[in-house]
MIMAR-91113 format. One line per 10 residues: number of its first residue (from 1); for each residue x negated, y, z of C-alpha. Coordinates in Angstrom, 1 decimal, m for minus. Layout:
REM MIMAR-91113
NUM = X Y Z; ...
***
This chain:
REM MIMAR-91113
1 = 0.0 0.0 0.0; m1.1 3.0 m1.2; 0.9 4.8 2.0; 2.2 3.6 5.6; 5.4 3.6 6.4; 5.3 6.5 8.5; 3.3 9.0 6.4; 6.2 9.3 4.2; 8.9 9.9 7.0; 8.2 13.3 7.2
11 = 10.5 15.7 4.9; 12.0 12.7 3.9; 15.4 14.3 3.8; 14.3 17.2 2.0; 12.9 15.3 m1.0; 15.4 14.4 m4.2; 17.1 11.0 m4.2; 14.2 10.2 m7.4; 11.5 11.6 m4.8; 12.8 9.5 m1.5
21 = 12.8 5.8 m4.3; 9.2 7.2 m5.7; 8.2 7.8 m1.8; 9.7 3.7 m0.9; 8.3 2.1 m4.2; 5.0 3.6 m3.2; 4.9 2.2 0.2; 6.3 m1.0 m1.0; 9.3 m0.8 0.8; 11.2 m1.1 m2.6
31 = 10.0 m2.3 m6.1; 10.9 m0.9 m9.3; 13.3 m3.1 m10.3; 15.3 m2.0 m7.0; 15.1 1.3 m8.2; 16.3 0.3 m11.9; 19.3 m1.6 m10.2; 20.2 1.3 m8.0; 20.3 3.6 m11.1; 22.7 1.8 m13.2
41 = 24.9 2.2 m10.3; 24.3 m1.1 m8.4; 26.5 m4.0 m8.7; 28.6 m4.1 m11.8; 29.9 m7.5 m12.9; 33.2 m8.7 m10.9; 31.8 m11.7 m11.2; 29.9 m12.1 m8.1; 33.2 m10.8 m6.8; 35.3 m13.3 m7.7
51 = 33.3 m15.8 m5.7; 33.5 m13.6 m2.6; 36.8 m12.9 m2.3; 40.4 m13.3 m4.2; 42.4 m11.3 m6.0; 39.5 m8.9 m7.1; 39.9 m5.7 m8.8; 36.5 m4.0 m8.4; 33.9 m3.2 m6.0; 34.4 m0.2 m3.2
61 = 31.2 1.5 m2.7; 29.5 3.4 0.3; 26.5 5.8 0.4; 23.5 3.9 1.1; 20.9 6.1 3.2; 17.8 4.9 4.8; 17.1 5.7 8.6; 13.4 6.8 8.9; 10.9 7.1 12.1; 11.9 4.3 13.6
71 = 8.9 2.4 15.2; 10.0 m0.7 16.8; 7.9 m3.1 19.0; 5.4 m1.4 17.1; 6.0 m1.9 14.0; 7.3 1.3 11.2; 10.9 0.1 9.4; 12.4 2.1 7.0; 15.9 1.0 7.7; 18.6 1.1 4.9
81 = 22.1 2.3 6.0; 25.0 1.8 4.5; 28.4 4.2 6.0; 30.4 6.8 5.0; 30.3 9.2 7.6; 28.8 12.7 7.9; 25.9 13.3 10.3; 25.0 9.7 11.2; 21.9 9.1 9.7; 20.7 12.4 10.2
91 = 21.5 12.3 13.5; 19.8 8.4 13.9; 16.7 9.4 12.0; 16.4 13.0 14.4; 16.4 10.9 17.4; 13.7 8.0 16.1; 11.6 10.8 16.2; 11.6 12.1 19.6; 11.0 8.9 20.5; 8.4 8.0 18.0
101 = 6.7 11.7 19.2; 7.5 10.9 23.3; 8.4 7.4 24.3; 9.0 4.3 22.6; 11.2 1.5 21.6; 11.0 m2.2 22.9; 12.8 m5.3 22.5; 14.1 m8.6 22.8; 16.3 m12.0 22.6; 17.3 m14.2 25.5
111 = 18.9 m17.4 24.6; 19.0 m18.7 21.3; 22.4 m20.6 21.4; 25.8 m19.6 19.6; 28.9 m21.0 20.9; 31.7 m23.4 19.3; 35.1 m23.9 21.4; 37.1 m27.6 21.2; 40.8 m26.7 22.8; 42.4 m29.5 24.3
121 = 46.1 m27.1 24.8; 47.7 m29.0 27.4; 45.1 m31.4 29.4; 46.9 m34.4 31.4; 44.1 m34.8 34.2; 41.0 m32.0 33.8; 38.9 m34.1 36.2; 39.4 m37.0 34.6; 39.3 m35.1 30.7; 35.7 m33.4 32.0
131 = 34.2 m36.5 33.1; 34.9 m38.9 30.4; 33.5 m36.1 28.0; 30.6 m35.6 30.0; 29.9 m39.2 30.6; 29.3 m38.8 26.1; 27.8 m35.8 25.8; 24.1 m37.1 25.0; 26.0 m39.2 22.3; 27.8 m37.0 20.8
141 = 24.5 m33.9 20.4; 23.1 m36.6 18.6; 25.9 m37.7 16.1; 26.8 m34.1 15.4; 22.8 m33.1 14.8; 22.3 m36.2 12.6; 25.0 m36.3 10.6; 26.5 m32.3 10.4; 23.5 m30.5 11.8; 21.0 m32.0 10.3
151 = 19.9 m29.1 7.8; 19.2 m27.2 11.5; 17.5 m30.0 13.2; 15.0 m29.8 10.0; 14.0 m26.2 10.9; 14.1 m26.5 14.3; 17.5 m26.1 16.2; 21.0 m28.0 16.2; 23.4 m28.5 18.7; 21.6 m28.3 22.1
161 = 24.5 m28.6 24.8; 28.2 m29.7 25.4; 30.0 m27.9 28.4; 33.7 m28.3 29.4; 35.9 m25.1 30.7; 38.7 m25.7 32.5; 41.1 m22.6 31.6; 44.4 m22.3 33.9; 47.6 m21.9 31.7; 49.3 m19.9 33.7
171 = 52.2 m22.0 34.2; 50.5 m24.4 36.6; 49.2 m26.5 33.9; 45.2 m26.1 32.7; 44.1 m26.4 29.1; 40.5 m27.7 28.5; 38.1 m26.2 26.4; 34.7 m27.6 25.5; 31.7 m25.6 24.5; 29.1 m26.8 21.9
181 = 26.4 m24.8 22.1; 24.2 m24.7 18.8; 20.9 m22.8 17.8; 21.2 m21.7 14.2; 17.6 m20.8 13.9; 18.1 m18.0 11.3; 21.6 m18.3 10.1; 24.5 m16.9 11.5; 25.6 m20.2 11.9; 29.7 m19.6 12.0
191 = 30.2 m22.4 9.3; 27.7 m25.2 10.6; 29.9 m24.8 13.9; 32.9 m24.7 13.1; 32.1 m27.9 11.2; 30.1 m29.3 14.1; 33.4 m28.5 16.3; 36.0 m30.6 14.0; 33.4 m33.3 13.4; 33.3 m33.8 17.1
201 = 37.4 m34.3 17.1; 38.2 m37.6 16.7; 35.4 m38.7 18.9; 36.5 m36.5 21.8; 40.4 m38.0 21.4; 38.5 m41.2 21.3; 36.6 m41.0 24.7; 39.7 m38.8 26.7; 42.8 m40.0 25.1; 43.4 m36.4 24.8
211 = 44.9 m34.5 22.1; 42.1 m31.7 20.3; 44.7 m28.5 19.1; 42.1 m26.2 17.6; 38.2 m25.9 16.7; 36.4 m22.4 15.9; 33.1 m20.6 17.1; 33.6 m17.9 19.6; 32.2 m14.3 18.8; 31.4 m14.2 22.8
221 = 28.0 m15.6 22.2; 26.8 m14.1 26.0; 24.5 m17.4 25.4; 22.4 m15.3 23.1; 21.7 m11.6 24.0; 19.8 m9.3 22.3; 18.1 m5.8 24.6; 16.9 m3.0 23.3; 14.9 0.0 25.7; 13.6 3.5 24.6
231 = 11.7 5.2 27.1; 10.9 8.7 26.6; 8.4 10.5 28.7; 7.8 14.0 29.9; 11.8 15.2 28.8; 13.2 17.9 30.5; 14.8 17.2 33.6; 17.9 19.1 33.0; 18.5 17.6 29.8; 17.3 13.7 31.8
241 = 19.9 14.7 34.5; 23.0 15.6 31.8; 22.4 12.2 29.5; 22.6 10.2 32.7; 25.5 11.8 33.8; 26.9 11.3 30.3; 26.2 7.5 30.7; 27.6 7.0 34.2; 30.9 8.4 32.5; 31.2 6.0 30.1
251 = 30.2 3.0 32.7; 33.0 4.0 34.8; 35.7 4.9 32.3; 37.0 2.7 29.7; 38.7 5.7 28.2; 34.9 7.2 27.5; 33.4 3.8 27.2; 35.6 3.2 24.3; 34.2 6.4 22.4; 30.9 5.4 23.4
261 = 30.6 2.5 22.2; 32.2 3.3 18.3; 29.1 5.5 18.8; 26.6 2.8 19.3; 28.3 0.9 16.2; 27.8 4.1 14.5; 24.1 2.9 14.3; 24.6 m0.7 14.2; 27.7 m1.2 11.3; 26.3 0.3 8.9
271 = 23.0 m2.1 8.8; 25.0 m4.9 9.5; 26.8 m3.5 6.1; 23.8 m2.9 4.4; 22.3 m6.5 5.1; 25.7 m8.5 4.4; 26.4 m9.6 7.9; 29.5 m9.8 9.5; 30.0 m6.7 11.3; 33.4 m7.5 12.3
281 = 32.3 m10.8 14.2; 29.5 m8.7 15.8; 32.0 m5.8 17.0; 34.4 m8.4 18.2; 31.4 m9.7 20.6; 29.9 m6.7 21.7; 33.8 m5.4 23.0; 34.1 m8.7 24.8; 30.8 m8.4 26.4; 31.9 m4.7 27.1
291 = 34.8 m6.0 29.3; 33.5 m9.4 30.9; 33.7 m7.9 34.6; 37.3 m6.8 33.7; 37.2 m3.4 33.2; 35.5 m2.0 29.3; 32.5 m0.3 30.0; 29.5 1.2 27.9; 26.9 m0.9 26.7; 23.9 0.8 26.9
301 = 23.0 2.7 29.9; 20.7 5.4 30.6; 19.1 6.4 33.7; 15.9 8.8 35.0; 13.0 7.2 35.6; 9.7 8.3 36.6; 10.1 11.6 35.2; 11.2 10.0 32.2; 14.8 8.6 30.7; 15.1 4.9 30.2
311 = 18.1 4.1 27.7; 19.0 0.1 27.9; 21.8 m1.9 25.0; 22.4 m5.6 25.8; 24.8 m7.6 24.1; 25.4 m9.9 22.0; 24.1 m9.3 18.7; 24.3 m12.6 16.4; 23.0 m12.2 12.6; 21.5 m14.3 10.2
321 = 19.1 m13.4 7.2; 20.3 m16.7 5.0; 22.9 m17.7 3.8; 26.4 m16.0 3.0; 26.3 m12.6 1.3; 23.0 m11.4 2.7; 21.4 m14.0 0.1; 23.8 m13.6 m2.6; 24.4 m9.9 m2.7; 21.7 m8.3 m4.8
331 = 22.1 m4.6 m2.8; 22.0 m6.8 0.3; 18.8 m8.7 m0.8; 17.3 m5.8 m1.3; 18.3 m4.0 2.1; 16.8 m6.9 3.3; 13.3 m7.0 1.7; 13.7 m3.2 2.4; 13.6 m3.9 6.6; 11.2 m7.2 6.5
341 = 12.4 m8.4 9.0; 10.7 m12.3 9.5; 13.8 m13.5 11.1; 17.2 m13.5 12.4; 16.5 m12.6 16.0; 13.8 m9.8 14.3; 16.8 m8.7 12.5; 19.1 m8.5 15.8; 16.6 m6.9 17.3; 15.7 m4.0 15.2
351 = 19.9 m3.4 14.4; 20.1 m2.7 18.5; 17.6 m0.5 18.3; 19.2 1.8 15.6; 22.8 1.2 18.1; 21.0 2.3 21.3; 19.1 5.4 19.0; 21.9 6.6 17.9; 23.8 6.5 21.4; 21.2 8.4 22.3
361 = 21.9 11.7 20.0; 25.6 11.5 20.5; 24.5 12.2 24.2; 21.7 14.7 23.8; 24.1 16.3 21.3; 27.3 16.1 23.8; 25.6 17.4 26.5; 23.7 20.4 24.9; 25.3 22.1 21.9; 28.9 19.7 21.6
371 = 29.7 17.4 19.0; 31.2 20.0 16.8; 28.8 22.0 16.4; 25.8 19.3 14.7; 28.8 17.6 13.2; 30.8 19.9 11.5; 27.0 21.8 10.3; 26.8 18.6 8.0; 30.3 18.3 7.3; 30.6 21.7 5.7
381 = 29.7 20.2 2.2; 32.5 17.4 2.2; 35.0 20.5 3.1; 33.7 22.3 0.4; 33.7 19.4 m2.1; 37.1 19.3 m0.2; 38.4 22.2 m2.1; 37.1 21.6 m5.0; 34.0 23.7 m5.0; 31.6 22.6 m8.0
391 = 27.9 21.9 m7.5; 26.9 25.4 m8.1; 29.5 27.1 m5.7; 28.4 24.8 m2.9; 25.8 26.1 m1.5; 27.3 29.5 m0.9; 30.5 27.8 0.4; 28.9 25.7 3.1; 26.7 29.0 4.2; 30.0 31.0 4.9
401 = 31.7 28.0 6.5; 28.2 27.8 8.8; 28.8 31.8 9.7; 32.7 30.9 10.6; 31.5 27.8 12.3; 29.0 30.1 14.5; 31.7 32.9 15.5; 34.9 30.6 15.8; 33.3 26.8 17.3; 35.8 25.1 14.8
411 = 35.9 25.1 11.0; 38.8 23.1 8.6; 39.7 22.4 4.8; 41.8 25.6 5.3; 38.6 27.7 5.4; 36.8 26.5 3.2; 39.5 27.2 0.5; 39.5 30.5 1.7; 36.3 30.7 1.3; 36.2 29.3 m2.0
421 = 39.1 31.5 m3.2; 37.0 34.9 m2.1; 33.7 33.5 m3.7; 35.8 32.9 m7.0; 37.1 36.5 m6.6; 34.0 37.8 m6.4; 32.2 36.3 m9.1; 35.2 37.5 m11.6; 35.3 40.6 m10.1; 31.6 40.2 m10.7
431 = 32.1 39.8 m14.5; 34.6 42.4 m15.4; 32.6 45.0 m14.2; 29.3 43.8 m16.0; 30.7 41.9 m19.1; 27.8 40.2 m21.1
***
């Protein structure tokens, strides 16, 4: 590489969309054929389409963005983003580099297992049910990695565990519900489980006597977490002391820890997007890890700490880079060769990071100038494409609706038609009185 990584971070916004691909190629983040692909306007052919979903018309785009300054574990990413929402990459990207300038950004995995969930609706005798299945469990790991598994076992995981649940009913019954818990090395893993789970069926009605109603993985995977931690040093105490305050809010109130936590996904969706994973699966987890003491709180935290702020996210976080889209989609390929991640849990790893980041400028900006005002700065050119400004009149359109924004706090479609209208005025006004 003729470049690192992070030599071309700086002014990255400020370059042209040809400068930021030149600035990638050159680093090796992207080749040339990427950039070729991306010109002709990405993925074309229905085709691929057709084999994803049904009943396909077309394909609905999204801006894809890259995050920059993100050093991770200590490695540079440039991290591709795909969402279409004003101010979240800017505001990701802002906040990599405070950190990258004071603190830094760690993380990791614990556990490795996904989980898989064998309902048993209406069990006759849940002592009796739990230890007949137990009294099979080595047997049945074994038939379920050698004959469904197997492809796993080969590259080093497969089912590892069977537990039983005993789940009250609430009308004085119980139902059962068995766990199989499976490491998917660097897949996902939801369809290798779900066929583990009816494989293991028959046997189970075999060994209990028991009737098996339904088999599907659970999104709860708190059997595989993934942390992330920034620590920033020397920050200024007033600013350490408003942040924690910010976090304690959203700990204690589900009604904050709600908004809080769309802004973590802020970071997190749109790479999950970008990479063809399933973000929905991953947002169902992290909201039922959010609430497993009964009450929904925040998932990250951030306290002071040695004259310093310590931000932590942990959750679960399951991905897999094979497999599925991520190997199929051709933008999704690329995003992946793009990050470089080795592996799944690399993957999961970095994609916290970029959650916890971002949680960190909503904060920083909630507590110092307000969400309006950085949001609405970078929203003024969708209200002026908004009413219907062309590419020339832009620029003076989003300069007015900054001045209004400065003076009022708040700034709508409304203005910026106004705006529009008076600039249009002008210019005609402009032209009558010095005809060419």
């Amino acid at each position: 590489m003729k470049k690192q990584l992070q030599e071309i971070f700086k002014g990255f916004s400020k370059l042209t969309r040809q400068e930021r691909l030149d600035s990638l190629v050159e680093v090796g983040a992207l080749q040339q054929a990427d950039v070729d692909y991306l010109a002709k306007g990405g993925l074309r052919d229905t085709t691929l389409g057709e084999k994803f979903i049904e009943n396909v018309i077309g394909y609905f785009q999204m801006p894809l963005g890259v995050a920059t300054n993100f050093r991770i574990d200590g490695k540079d990413f440039a991290i591709p983003m795909a969402v279409e929402e004003t101010s979240i990459v800017a505001a990701v990207c802002k906040s990599a580099k405070w950190i990258r300038e004071s603190g830094s950004i760690t993380t990791e995995v614990v556990g490795s297992e996904i989980i898989g969930q064998i309902q048993i609706a209406k069990v006759k005798d849940f002592a009796i049910f739990e230890k007949q299945l137990l009294a099979q469990k080595n047997y049945m790991i074994e038939i379920s990695n050698r004959e469904v598994a197997f492809g796993l076992v080969r590259r080093g995981g497969g089912v590892r565990d069977i537990q039983v649940r005993r789940v009250p009913r609430g009308d004085g019954s119980d139902m059962a519900v068995v766990h199989v818990l499976m490491d998917p090395c660097d897949a996902m893993g939801a369809n290798i489980m779900n066929q583990v789970c009816e494989y293991l069926k028959e046997p189970i009605e075999q060994f209990t006597g028991e009737k098996v109603t339904m088999c599907i993985l659970s999104n709860l995977v708190d059997t595989k977490i993934t942390r992330a931690v920034v620590h920033i040093k020397d920050i200024d105490p007033a600013l350490a002391e408003k942040i924690e305050e910010a976090s304690l809010f959203a700990q204690m109130d589900p009604y904050r820890a709600a908004t809080n936590n769309k802004g973590v996904l802020n970071g997190i969706d749109p790479v999950l997007v970008a990479t063809g994973n399933d973000w929905r699966a991953v947002e169902a987890g992290i909201h039922a890890y959010a609430c497993r003491d009964g009450q929904y709180r925040s998932i990250t935290k951030w306290y002071r700490d040695n004259g310093g702020l310590t931000g932590v996210f942990e959750a679960p976080l399951v991905v897999g880079t094979v497999g599925g889209v991520t190997t199929l989609h051709p933008t999704a390929m690329m995003c992946m060769k793009m990050l470089g991640t080795q592996s799944a849990n690399e993957l999961s790893r970095v994609i916290a990071a970029v959650g916890l980041v971002q949680n960190l400028g909503a904060l920083k900006a909630l507590t110092t100038v307000g969400i309006i005002e950085g949001h609405m700065k970078l929203h003024t050119k969708n209200l002026a494409l908004g009413a219907g400004a062309e590419e020339r009149e832009i620029p003076a359109v989003q300069k007015k609706l900054e001045e209004i924004l400065t003076i009022r706090k708040r700034i709508s479609l409304s203005n910026a038609i106004e705006v529009l209208k008076e600039l249009r005025a002008g210019q005609a006004s402009s032209t009558t009185q010095h005809p060419h």
